[in-house]
C-alpha positions in Angstrom: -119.4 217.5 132.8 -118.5 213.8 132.9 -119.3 212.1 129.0 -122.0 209.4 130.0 -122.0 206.3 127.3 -125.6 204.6 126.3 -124.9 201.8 124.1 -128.0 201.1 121.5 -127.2 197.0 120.6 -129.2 196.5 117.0 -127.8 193.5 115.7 -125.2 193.7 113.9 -125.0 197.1 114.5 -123.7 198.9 117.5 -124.4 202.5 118.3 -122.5 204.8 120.8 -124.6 207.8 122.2 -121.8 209.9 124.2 -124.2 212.4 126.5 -122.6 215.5 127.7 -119.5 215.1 125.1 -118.5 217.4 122.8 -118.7 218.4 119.1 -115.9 218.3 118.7 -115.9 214.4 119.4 -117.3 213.3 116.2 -113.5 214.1 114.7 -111.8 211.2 117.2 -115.0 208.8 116.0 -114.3 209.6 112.6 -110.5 209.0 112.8 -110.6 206.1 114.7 -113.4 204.3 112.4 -110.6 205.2 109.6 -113.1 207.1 107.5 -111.7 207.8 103.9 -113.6 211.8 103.6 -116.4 212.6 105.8 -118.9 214.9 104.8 -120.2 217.6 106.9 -124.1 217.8 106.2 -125.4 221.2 108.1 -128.1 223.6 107.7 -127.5 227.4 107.3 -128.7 227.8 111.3 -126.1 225.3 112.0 -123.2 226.3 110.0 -121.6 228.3 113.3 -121.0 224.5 115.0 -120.9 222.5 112.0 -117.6 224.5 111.9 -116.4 223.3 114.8 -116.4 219.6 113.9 -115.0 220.5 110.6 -112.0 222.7 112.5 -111.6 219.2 114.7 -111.3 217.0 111.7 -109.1 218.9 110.1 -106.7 219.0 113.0 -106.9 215.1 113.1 -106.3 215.0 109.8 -109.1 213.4 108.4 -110.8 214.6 104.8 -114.4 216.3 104.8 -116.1 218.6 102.8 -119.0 220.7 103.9 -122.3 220.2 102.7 -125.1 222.7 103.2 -128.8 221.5 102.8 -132.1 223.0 103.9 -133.8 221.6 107.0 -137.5 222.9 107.6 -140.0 220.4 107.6 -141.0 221.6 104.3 -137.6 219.8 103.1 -137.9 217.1 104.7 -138.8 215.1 101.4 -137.3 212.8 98.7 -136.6 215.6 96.8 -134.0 217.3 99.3 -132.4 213.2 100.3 -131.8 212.9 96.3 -130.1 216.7 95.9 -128.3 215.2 98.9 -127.1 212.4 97.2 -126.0 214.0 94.4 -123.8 216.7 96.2 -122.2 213.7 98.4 -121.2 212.3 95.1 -120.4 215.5 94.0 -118.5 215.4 97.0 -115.6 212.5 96.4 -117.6 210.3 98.9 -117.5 206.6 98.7 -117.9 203.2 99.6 -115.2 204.1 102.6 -116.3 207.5 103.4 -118.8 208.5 105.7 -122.0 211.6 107.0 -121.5 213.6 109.8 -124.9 215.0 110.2 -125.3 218.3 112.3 -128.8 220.1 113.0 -132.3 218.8 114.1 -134.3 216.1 113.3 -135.1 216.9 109.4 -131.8 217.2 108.6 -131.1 214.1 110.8 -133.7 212.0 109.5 -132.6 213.1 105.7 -128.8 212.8 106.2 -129.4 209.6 107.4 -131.6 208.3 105.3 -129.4 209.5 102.4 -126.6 207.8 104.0 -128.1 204.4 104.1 -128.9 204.3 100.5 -125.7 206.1 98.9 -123.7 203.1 97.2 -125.8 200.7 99.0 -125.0 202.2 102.4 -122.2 204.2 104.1 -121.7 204.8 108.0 -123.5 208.2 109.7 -122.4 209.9 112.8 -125.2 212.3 114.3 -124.6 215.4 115.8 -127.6 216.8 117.5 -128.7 220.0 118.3 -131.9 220.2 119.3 -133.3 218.7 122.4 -135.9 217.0 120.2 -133.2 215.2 118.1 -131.0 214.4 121.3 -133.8 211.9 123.0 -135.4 211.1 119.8 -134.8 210.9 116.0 -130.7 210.4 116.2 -131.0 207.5 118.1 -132.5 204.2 117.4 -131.5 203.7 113.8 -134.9 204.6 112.0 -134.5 207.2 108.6 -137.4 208.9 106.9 -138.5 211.3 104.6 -142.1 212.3 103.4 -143.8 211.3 100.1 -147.5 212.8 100.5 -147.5 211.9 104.1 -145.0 212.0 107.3 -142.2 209.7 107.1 -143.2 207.5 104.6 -140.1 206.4 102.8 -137.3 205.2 105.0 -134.7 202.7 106.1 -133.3 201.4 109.6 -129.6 202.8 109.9 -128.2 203.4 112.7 -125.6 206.0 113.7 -122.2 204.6 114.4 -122.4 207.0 117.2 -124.7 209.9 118.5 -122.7 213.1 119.8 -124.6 215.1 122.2 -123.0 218.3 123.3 -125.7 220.7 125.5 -123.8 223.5 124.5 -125.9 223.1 121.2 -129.0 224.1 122.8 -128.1 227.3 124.3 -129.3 229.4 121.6 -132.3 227.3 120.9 -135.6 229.1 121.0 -137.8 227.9 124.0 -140.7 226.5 121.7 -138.1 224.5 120.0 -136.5 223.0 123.2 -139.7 222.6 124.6 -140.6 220.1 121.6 -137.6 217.6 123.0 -138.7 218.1 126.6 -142.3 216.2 125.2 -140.2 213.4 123.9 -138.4 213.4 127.9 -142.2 212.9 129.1 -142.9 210.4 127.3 -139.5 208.3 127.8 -140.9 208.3 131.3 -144.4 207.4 130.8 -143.2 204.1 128.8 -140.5 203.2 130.6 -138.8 205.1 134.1 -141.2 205.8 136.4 -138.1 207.2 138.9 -138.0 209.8 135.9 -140.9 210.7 136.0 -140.9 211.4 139.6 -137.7 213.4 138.9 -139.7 215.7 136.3 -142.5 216.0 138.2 -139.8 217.8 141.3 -137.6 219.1 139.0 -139.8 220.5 136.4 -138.7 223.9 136.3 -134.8 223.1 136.4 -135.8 221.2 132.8 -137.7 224.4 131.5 -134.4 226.6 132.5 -131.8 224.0 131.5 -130.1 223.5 134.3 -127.1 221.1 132.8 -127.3 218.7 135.3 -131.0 217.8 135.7 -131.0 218.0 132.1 -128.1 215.7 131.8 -130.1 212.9 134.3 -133.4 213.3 132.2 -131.7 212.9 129.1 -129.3 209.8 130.1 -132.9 208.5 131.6 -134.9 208.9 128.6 -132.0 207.4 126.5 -131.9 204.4 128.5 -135.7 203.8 127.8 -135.2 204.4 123.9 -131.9 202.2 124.1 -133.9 198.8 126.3 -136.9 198.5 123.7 -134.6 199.5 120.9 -132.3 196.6 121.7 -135.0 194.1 121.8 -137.1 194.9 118.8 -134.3 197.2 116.3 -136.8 197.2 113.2 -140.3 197.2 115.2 -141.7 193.9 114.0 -145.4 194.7 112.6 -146.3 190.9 112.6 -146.6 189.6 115.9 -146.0 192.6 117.7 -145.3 192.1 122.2 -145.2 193.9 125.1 -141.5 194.5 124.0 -142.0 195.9 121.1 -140.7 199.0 119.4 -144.1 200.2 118.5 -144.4 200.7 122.8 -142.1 204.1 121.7 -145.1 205.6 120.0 -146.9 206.7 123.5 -149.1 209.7 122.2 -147.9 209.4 118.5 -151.1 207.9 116.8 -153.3 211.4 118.1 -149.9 213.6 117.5 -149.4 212.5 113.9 -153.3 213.4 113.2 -153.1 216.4 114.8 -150.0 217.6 113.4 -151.3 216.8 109.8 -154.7 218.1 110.2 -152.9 221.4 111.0 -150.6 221.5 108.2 -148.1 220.5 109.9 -148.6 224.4 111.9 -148.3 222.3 114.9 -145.1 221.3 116.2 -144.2 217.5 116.5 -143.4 217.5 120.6 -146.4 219.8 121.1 -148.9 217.5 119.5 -146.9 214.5 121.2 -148.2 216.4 124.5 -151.6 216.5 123.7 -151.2 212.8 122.2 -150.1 211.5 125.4 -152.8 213.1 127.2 -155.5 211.7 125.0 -153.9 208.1 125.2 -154.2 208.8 128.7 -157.9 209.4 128.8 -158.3 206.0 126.3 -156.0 204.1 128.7 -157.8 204.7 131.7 -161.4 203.2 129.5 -159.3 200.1 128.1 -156.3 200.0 130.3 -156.9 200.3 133.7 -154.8 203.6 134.4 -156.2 204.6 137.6 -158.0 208.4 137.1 -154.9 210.1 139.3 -152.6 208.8 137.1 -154.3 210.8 134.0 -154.3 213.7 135.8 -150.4 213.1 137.1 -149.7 213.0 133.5 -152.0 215.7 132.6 -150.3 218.2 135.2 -146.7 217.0 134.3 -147.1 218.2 131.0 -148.4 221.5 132.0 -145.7 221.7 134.7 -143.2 221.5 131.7 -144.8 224.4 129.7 -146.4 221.8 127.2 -149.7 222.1 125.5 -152.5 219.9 126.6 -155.9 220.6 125.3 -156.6 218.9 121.6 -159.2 222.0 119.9 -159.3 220.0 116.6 -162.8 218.2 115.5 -162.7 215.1 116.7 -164.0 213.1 114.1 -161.3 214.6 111.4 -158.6 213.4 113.5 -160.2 210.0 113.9 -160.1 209.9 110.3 -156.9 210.8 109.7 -155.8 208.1 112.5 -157.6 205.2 110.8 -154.7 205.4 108.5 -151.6 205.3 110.5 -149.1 203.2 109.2 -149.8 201.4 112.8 -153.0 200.0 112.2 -154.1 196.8 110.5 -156.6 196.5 108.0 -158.4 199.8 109.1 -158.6 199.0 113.0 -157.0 201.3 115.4 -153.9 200.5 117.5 -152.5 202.7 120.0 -150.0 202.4 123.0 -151.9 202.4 126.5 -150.7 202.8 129.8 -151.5 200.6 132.3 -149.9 202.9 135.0 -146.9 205.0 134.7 -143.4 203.1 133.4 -146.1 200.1 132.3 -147.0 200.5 128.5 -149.0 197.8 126.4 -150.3 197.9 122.8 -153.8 197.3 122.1 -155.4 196.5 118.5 -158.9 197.2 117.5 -159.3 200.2 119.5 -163.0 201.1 119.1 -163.7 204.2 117.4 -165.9 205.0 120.1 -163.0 205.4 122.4 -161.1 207.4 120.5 -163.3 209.7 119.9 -164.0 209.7 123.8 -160.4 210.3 124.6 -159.9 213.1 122.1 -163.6 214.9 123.8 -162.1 214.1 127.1 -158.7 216.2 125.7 -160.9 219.1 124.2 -160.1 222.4 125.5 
């Protein structure tokens, strides 16, 4: 499979995602940005490739050590970033040295965020292997952790470069890969309106994994991240436009209330799913998003084995959404669609509608 290059420009950073490369990659990134020691951050489920990148930067003679961390969402707190930092130091790292992070988005989000802050910042290299991490939290720069609610310590660092090797994926369990193949959806919904035509046909080559329709979606969905990205790298919350990085959160607003109100028992790219489809029942009331285009959205989800149907109360999740860290002064803000590929971001959302759209979602 040819290596496909999407190039994230976040002033005065520059990121290189390499789709359809290799693991072993990261070892020619890591020699040619002349590294000091890199350290190998991996999980226990990821130790088995994590050994491959090691194996490659050994042969090109660059220093690592390997770092093992734990990576359920349960760790994904300040607690497990500062155990982190103590074992890079622990490690030989410094000011010259750099993280090669392998494993899914907790381990991601922590390894990077530990990264920007160890001796005021060293460079990260992602290695991705979950579908979810691929399209979503390895690229784009943003690192969190959780202090008594989702993500809410962080930094903006992005990777020097994003290694995405499908071969990662083949022993992912389905409901994990279907988590990433949410994020996919949503790509299109913002931003590619030829993608979503292309998941809509080739819905079941994405459930199977067929590597080259997976490849396309992928590139596709990167492209979408990569253009708003590039225009707004640290999502201004002042003045926020129609090219604004906030336009990414499609669905998120409903998927972070649901997701908490369940303890977190709900899976991020599953409650994504049922987020987009209740910001597609609010955009059609506020937005304009013609009735066929809910349902096209509504049946592309279930085409693509992803939950739909919001069975939480209502009212608790409009609770619980009044204090997402998108809204201002209380008031509600959500991404809309006007129609498919044409986003916008609308303040002051009444509660009324909301609570509409979730009803509308209710199984």
């Amino acid at each position: 499979m040819p290596k496909l290059f999407v190039q994230t420009k976040t002033e005065p950073h520059l990121s290189t995602i390499c789709v359809g490369a290799s693991v072993e990659d990261a070892a020619a990134v890591c020699k040619e940005n002349g590294y000091s020691k890199v350290g190998v951050v991996f999980s226990k489920n990821t130790e088995g490739i994590a050994g491959r990148a090691i194996a490659a930067l050994r042969k090109a003679n660059v220093l690592s050590e390997k770092i093992c961390i734990d990576d359920c969402e349960k760790s994904k707190g300040v607690e497990n970033a500062t155990s982190l930092l103590l074992k890079m130091k622990l490690a030989g790292l410094d000011r010259h040295s750099a993280v090669v992070a392998v494993g899914g988005g907790v381990l991601g989000d922590v390894s990077a965020y530990a990264a920007s802050t160890y001796m005021r910042g060293i460079p990260i290299v992602q290695v991705p292997t979950t579908l979810l991490a691929m399209v979503d939290s390895s690229v784009g720069g943003k690192t969190g952790v959780n202090l008594d609610g989702k993500n809410m310590v962080g930094t903006f660092h992005p990777a020097d470069a994003v290694i995405i090797d499908f071969s990662t994926l083949e022993s992912l369990p389905a409901d994990e890969y279907r988590q990433g193949i949410a994020e996919i959806a949503k790509a299109a919904c913002i931003g590619d309106e030829k993608l979503f035509s292309l998941l809509e046909s080739d819905a079941q080559k994405i459930v199977k994994r067929d590597p080259q329709t997976l490849c396309a979606a992928v590139e596709a969905a990167l492209k979408v991240k990569a253009k708003i990205v590039e225009r707004d790298p640290k999502e201004s919350v002042l003045n926020p436009s129609e090219s604004s990085r906030m336009l990414l959160n499609f669905g998120h607003s409903f998927a972070h209330a649901i997701e908490s109100e369940s303890g977190y028992s709900v899976r991020h790219g599953d409650a994504v799913a049922m987020g987009m489809v209740a910001a597609a029942n609010a955009s059609s009331k506020v937005s304009g998003l013609a009735k066929s285009d809910v349902e096209r959205v509504k049946k592309l989800l279930l085409s693509l084995g992803l939950p739909t149907a919001v069975s939480q109360n209502p009212e608790k999740l409009l609770l619980r959404m009044k204090s997402d860290k998108k809204n201002r002064a209380g008031e509600i803000t959500l991404v809309l669609l006007k129609s498919i590929g044409r986003p916008q971001i609308m303040r002051n959302v009444p509660d009324s509608i909301v609570l509409d759209a979730l009803k509308a979602a209710s199984p």
